[in-house]
C-alpha positions as CSV (number, residue, x, y, z in Angstrom):
1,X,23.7,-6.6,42.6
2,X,26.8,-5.0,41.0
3,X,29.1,-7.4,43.4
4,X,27.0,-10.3,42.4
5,X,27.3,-9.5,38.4
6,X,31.4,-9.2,38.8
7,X,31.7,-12.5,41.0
8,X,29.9,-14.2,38.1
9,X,32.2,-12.8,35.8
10,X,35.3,-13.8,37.7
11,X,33.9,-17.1,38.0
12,X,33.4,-17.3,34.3
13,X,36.6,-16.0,33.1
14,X,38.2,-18.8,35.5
15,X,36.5,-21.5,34.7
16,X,36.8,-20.7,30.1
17,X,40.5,-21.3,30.4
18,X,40.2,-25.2,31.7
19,X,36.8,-25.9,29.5
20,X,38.6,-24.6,26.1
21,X,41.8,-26.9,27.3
22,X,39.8,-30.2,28.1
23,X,37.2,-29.7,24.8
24,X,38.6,-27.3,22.7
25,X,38.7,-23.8,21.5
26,X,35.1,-23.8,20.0
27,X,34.3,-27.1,22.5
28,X,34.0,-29.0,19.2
29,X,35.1,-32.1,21.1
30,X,31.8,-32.2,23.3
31,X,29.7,-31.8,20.1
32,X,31.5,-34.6,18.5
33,X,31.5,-36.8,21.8
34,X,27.8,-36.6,22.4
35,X,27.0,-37.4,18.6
36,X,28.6,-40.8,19.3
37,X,26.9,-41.1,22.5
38,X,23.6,-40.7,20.6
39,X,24.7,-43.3,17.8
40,X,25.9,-45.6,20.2
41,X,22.4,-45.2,22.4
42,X,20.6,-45.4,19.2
43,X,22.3,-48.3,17.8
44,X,21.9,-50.8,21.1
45,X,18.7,-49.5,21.4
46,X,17.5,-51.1,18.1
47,X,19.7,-54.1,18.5
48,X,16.8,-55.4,20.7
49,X,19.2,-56.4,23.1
50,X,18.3,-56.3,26.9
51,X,19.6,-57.4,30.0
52,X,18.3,-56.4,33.3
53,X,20.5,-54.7,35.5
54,X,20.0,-54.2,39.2
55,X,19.8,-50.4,40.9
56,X,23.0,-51.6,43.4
57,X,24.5,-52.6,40.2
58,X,23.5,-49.9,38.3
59,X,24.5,-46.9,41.3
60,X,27.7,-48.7,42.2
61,X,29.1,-49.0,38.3
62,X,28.3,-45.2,37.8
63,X,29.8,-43.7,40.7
64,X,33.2,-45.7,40.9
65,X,33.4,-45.4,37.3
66,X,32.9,-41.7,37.8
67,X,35.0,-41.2,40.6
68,X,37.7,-43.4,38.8
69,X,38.3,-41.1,35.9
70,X,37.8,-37.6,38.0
71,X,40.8,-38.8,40.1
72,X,42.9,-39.8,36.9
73,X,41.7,-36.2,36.0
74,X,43.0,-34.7,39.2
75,X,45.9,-36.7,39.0
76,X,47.1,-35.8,35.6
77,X,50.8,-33.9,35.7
78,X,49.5,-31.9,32.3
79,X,46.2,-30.6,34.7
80,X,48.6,-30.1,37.8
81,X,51.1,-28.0,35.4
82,X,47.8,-26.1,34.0
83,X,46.3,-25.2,37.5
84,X,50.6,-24.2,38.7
85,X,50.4,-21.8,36.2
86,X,46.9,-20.2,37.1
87,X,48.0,-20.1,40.5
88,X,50.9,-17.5,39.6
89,X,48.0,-15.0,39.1
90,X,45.5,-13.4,41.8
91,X,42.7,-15.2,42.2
92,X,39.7,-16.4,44.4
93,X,40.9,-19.5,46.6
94,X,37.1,-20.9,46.5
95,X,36.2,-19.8,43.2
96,X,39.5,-21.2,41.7
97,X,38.9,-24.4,43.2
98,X,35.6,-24.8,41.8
99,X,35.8,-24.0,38.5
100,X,38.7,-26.6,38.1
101,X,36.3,-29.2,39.3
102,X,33.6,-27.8,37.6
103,X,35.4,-28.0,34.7
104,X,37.1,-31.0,35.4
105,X,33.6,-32.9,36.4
106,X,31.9,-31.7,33.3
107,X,34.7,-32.9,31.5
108,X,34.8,-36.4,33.3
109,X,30.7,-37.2,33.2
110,X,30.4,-35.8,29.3
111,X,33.1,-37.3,27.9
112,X,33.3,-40.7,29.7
113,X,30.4,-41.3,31.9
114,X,27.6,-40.2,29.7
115,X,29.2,-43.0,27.2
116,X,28.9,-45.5,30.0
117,X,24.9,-44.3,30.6
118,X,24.6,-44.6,27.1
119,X,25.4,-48.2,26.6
120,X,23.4,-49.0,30.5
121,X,20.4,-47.2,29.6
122,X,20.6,-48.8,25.7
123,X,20.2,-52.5,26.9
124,X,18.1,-52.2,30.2
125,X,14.7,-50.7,30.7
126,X,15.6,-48.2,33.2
127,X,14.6,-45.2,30.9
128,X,14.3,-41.2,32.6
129,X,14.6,-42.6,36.3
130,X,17.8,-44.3,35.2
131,X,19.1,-41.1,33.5
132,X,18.0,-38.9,36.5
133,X,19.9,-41.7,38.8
134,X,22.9,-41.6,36.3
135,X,23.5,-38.1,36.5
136,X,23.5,-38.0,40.5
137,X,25.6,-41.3,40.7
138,X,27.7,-39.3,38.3
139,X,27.8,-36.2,40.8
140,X,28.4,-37.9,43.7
141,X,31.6,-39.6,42.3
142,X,32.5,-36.1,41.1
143,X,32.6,-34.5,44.3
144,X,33.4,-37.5,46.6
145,X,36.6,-38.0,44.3
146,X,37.8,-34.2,44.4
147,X,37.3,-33.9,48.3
148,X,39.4,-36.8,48.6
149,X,41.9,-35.5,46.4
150,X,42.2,-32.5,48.1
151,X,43.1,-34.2,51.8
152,X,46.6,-35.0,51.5
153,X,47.3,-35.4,55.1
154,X,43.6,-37.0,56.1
155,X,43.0,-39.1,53.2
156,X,42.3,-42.1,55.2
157,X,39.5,-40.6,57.3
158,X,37.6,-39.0,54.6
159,X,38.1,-42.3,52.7
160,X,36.3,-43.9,55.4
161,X,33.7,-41.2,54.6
162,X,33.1,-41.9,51.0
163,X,33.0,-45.8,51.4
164,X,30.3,-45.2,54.0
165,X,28.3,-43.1,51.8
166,X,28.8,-45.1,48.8
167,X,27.7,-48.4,50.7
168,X,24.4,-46.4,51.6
169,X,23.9,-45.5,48.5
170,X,24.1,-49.0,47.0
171,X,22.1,-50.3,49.3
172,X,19.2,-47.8,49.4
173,X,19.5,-47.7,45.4
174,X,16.1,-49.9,44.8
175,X,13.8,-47.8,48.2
176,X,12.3,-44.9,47.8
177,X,15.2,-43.2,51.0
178,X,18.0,-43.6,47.8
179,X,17.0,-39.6,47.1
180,X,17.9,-38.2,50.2
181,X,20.8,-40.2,50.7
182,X,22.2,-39.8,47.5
183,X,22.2,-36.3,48.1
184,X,23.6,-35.9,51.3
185,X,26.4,-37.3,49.8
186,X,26.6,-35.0,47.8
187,X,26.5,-32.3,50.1
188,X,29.0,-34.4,52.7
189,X,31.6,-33.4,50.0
190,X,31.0,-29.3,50.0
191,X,32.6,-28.9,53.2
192,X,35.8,-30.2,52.6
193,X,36.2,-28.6,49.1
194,X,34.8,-25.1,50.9
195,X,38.4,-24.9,53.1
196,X,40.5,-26.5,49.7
197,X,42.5,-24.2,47.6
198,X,43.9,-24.5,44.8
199,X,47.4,-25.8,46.1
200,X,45.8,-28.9,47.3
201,X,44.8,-30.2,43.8
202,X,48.7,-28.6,42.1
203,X,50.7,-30.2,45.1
204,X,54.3,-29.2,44.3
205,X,55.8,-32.3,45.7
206,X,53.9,-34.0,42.9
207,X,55.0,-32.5,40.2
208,X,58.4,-32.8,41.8
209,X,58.2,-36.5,42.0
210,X,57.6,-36.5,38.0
211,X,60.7,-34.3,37.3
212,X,62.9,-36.8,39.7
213,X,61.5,-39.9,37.8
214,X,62.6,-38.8,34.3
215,X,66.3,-38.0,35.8
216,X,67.9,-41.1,34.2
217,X,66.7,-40.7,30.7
218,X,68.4,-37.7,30.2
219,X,71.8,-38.8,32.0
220,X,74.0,-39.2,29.6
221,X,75.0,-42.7,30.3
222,X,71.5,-44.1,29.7
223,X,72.4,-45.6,26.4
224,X,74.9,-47.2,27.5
225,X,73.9,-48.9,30.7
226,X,70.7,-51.0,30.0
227,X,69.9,-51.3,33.6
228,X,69.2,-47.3,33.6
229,X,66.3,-47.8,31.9
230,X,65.2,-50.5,34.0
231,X,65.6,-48.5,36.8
232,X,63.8,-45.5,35.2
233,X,60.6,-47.8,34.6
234,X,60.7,-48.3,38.7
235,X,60.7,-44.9,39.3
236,X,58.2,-44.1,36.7
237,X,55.8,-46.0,38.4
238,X,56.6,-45.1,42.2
239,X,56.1,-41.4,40.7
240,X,52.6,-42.6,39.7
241,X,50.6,-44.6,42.5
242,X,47.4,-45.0,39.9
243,X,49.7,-46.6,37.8
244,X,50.8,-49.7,40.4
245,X,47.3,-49.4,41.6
246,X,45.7,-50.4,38.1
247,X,48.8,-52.8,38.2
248,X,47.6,-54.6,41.2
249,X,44.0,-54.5,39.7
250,X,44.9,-56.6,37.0
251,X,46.6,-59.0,38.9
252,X,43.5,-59.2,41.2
253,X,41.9,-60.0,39.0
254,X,43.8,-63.2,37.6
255,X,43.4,-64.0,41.0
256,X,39.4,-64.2,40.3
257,X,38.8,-65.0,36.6
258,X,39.4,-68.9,37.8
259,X,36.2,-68.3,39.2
260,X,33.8,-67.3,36.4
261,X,36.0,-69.5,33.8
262,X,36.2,-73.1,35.5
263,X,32.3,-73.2,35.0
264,X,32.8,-73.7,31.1
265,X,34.9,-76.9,32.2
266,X,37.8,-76.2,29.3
267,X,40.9,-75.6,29.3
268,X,40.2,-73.7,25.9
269,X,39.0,-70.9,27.8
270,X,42.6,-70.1,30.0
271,X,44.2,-68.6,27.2
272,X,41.0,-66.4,26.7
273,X,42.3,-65.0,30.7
274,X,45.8,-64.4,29.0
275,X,44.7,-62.3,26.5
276,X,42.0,-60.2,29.3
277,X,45.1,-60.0,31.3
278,X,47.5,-57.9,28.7
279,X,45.0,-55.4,29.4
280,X,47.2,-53.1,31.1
281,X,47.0,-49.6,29.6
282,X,49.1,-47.9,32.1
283,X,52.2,-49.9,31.4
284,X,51.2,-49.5,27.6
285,X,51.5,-46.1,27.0
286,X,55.3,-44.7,28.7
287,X,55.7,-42.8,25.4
288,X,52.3,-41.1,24.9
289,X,51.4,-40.1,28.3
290,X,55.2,-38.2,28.3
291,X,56.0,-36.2,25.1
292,X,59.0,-35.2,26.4
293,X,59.8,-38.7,27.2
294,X,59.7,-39.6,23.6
295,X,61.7,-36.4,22.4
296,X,64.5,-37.2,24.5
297,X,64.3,-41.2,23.5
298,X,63.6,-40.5,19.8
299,X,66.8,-37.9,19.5
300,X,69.0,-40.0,21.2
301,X,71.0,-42.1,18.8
302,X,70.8,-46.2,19.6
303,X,67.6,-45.7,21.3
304,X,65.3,-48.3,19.7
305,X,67.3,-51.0,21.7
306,X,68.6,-49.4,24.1
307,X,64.8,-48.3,25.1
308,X,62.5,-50.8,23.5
309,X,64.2,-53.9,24.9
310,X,64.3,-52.9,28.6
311,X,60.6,-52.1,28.4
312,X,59.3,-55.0,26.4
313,X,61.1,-57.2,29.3
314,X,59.3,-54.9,31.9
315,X,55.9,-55.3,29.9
316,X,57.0,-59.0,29.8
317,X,57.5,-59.7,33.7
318,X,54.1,-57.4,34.3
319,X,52.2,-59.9,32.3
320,X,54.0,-63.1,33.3
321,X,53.5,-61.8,36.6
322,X,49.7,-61.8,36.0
323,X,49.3,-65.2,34.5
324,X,50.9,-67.0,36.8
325,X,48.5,-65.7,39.2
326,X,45.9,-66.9,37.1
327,X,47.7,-70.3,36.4
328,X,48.2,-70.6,40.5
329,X,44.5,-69.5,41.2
330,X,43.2,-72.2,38.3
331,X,45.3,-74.6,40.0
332,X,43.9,-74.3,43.6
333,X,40.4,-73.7,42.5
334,X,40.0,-76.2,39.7
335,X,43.6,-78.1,39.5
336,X,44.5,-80.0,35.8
337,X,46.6,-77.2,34.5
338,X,49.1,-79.0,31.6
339,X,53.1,-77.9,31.6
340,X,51.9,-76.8,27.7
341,X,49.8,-74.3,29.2
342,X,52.6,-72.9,31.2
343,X,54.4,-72.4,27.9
344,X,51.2,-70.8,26.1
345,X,51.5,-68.1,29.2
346,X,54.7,-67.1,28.2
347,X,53.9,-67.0,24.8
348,X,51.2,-64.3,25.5
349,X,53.2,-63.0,27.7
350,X,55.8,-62.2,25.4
351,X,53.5,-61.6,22.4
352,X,51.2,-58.6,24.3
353,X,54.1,-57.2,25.4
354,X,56.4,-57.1,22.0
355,X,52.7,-55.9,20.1
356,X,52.6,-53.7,22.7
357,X,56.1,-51.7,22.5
358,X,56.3,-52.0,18.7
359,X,52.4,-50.1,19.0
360,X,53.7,-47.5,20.9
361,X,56.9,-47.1,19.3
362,X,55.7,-46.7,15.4
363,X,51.8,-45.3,16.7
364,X,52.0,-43.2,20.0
365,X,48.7,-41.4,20.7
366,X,49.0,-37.7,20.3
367,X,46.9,-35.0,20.7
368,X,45.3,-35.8,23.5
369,X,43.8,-33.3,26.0
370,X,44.6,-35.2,29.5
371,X,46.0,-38.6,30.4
372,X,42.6,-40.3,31.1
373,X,42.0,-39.9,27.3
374,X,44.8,-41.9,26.9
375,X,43.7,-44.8,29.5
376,X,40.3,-45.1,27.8
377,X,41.8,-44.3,24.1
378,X,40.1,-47.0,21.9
379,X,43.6,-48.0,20.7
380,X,43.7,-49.9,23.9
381,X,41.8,-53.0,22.9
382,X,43.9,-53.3,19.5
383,X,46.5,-55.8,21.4
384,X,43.9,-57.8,23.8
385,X,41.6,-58.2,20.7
386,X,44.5,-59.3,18.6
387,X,45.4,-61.3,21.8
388,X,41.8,-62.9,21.8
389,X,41.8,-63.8,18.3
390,X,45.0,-66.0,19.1
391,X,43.2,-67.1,22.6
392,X,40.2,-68.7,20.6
393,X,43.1,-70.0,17.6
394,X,45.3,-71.7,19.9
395,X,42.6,-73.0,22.5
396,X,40.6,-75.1,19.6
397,X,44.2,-76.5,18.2
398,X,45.8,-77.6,21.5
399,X,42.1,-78.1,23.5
400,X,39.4,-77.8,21.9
């Protein structure tokens, strides 16, 4: 009984350090997060809207969603730095290793998915069940995103796993077998995370990859050779696969918004896809996600050129990139696209991506715990929205 009392302990005193990092000394950022959570339930609630969603709908939107921010989570270079530091000290391999996902999961479903549930459960009439299939949706992505994480060498293989199980689960979500199969997934993901330690999730060759990528800013001659900087955004983003990977996203899905928009026969609605496109958060936030980044940029003399013009060209080329996709794919699936409209893409091109630098330039977000607060900070939509205003202005001048 004694052993049993000080494992708990240990466990405890691991897993404090990583819960008062991700919501505060007193946890006064869960308090505050579920208080929105509860307006925002309580305010769609009364609205009267509702919409009926589907349980393969419903299962698959909760655990990608979930899985998508844990591995942002595991990904983040302020987490990996955290747990490099923790490692320096004695410790437990299996009981380090779950209380950073532990923390890490209660961080990802309280903060981010519970406000997804909250806005599901608001306008459909799922009620308990759906909650009770939330929160196991929620685990699932948890634990299926932290085994994968910790495979560096067998990725692939346990990848084909977790799409196996997920496809299950979607397609047992509306029978009364989606119970046990949810949680057999569950439990598929225990194994894998028994034989991880802690170096799997604080890979050294990571954080190494980060260091290398900010090597030209801080060469001398970057503000003097343009193309340094240039070559620094290319490097920033091989350092960070999720970043290229939401990249290609976005430009997937120009590839498919023809699809959905050629229905409202209008070519009002294509700058509407230009302004869904500048949605690119990754690209968006170079100075926030990297403080020391912006010391090094900010104390620098000549810097506002030198750095805000090569990344409002990059920003530029990343969005023109992605609405020419969408021009191509309007072109082979519904054909009629005007020269003009070719000039309107470059126009929001050019427009997101100057609103965009100039944002992060004078109004980089600070204080923020771990980068997936900064890919679903609400200061994201200022530039679409401001985009879509000028979407719905220009569409009704030119073809409304």
């Amino acid at each position: 009984m004694p052993q049993i009392s000080e494992r708990h302990c240990t466990m405890k005193i691991m897993f404090k350090p990583f819960m008062k990092k991700l919501f505060g000394v007193k946890y006064e950022r869960l308090s505050r997060t579920l208080l929105i959570d509860l307006i925002l339930f309580w305010g769609l609630s009364i609205s009267g809207f509702r919409t009926k969603i589907a349980p393969a709908v419903f299962s698959l939107t909760v655990s990608v969603f979930t899985g998508g921010v844990m591995w942002q989570a595991l990904s983040s270079r302020d987490n990996t730095d955290d747990l490099q530091n923790m490692l320096m000290l004695p410790f437990d391999r299996r009981k380090m290793v779950f209380s950073y996902i532990t923390a890490l999961g209660a961080y990802t479903f309280l903060t981010k998915t519970a406000l997804l549930l909250a806005v599901l459960l608001a306008v459909s009439n799922w009620g308990f069940p759906g909650l009770l299939t939330g929160l196991l949706c929620g685990i699932y992505g948890i634990l299926a995103a932290a085994a994968l994480f910790s495979l560096n060498r067998y990725r692939y293989a346990d990848g084909l796993r977790i799409a196996a199980l997920t496809a299950a689960i979607v397609l047992s979500a509306d029978h009364p077998w989606f119970l046990p199969v949810i949680l057999a997934g569950c439990l598929s993901s225990f194994p894998v995370l028994l034989y991880a330690d802690g170096y799997s999730f604080a890979s050294c060759e990571k954080a190494g990859r980060h260091r290398r990528a900010l090597a030209p800013v801080t060469g001398t001659g970057m503000h003097h050779r343009r193309h340094s900087m240039l070559r620094y955004l290319l490097r920033y983003l091989s350092a960070r696969k999720n970043y290229l990977a939401n990249t290609g996203f976005m430009w997937g899905i120009a590839c498919v918004l023809p699809l959905f928009f050629r229905q409202m026969e209008s070519l009002a609605v294509i700058p509407v896809g230009f302004a869904i496109l500048s949605l690119n958060t990754p690209l968006c936030i170079l100075l926030s996600c990297d403080p020391a980044l912006e010391q090094a940029v900010r104390f620098l003399p000549g810097q506002e050129r030198a750095f805000c013009l090569p990344y409002c060209a990059f920003i530029f080329l990343c969005n023109l990139a992605a609405d020419s996709l969408f021009l191509t794919s309007w072109q082979l699936l519904a054909g009629g696209v005007p020269f003009l409209m070719f000039v309107t893409a470059l126009f929001f091109a050019l427009a997101s991506a100057v609103c965009s630098v100039l944002l992060e330039w004078f109004l980089p977000v600070r204080n923020w715990k771990i980068e997936s607060d900064l890919w679903h900070h609400p200061r994201k939509y200022i530039v679409p929205a401001v985009m879509l205003l000028a979407a719905g202005i220009i569409g009704a001048m030119l073809w409304g």
